[in-house]
N, C-alpha and C positions, 0 to 999 in steps of 0.2 A: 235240279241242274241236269242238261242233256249232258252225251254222252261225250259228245265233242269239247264241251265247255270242262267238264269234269278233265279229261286229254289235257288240255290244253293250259289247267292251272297245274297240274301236275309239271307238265315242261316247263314253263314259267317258273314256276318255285324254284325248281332245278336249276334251272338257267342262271336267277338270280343268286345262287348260291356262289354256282361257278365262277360269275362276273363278279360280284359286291363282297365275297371273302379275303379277308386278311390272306397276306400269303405265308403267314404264320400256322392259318387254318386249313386252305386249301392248297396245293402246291402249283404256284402258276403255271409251270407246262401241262399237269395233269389235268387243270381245266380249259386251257387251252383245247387240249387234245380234245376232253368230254364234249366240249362245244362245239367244234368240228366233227365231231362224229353223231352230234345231235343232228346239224346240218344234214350229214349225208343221208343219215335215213332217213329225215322229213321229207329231202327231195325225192324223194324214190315214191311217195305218195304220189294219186293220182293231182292234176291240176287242180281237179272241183275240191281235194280232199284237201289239196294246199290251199284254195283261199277260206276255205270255210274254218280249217287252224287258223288263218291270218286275222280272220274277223273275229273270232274268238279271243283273239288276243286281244284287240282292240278292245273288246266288248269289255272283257276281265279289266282293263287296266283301271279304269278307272275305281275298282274297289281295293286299291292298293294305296292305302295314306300316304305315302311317302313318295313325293313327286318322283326322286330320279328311281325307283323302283317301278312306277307306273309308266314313265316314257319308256321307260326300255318294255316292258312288256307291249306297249305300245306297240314297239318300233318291234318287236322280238321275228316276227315274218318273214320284215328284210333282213334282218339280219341272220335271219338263219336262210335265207336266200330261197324264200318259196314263192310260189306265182302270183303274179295280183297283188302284193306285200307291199308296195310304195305309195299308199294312197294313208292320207292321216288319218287318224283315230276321228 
């Protein structure tokens, strides 16, 4: 696994924690927050470094069994709001 792809299952994982946790487990504003502050540092990466996370994402999702765990990874680009991110898996 490249380096980027290794990156980018790593945010993933995360991300789905944040999103798909009980709020028993996670506390909703605190992943709120995390996810918004995942956001901001992704965008501070260059353009090229943002679509190549974005394609990554795609790439990754499909090894995710559980459909709504793999569309959001899917979709994780745009919604973490990086360049080039609106185009489907």
């Amino acid at each position: 696994m490249n380096t980027m792809l290794a990156l980018a299952r790593t945010i993933a994982n995360a991300a789905l924690v944040f999103e798909f946790s009980e709020d028993s487990q996670v506390d909703p504003d605190l992943a709120v927050q995390a996810l918004e502050q995942m956001a901001h540092d992704l965008q501070r990466l260059s353009p090229d470094e943002q679509r190549a996370l974005s394609e990554a994402f795609r790439s990754l999702s499909s090894g995710y069994a559980n459909t709504a765990n793999a569309e959001f990874v899917a979709s994780l680009g745009a919604s973490l709001g990086l360049a080039n991110s609106t185009e489907a898996p």
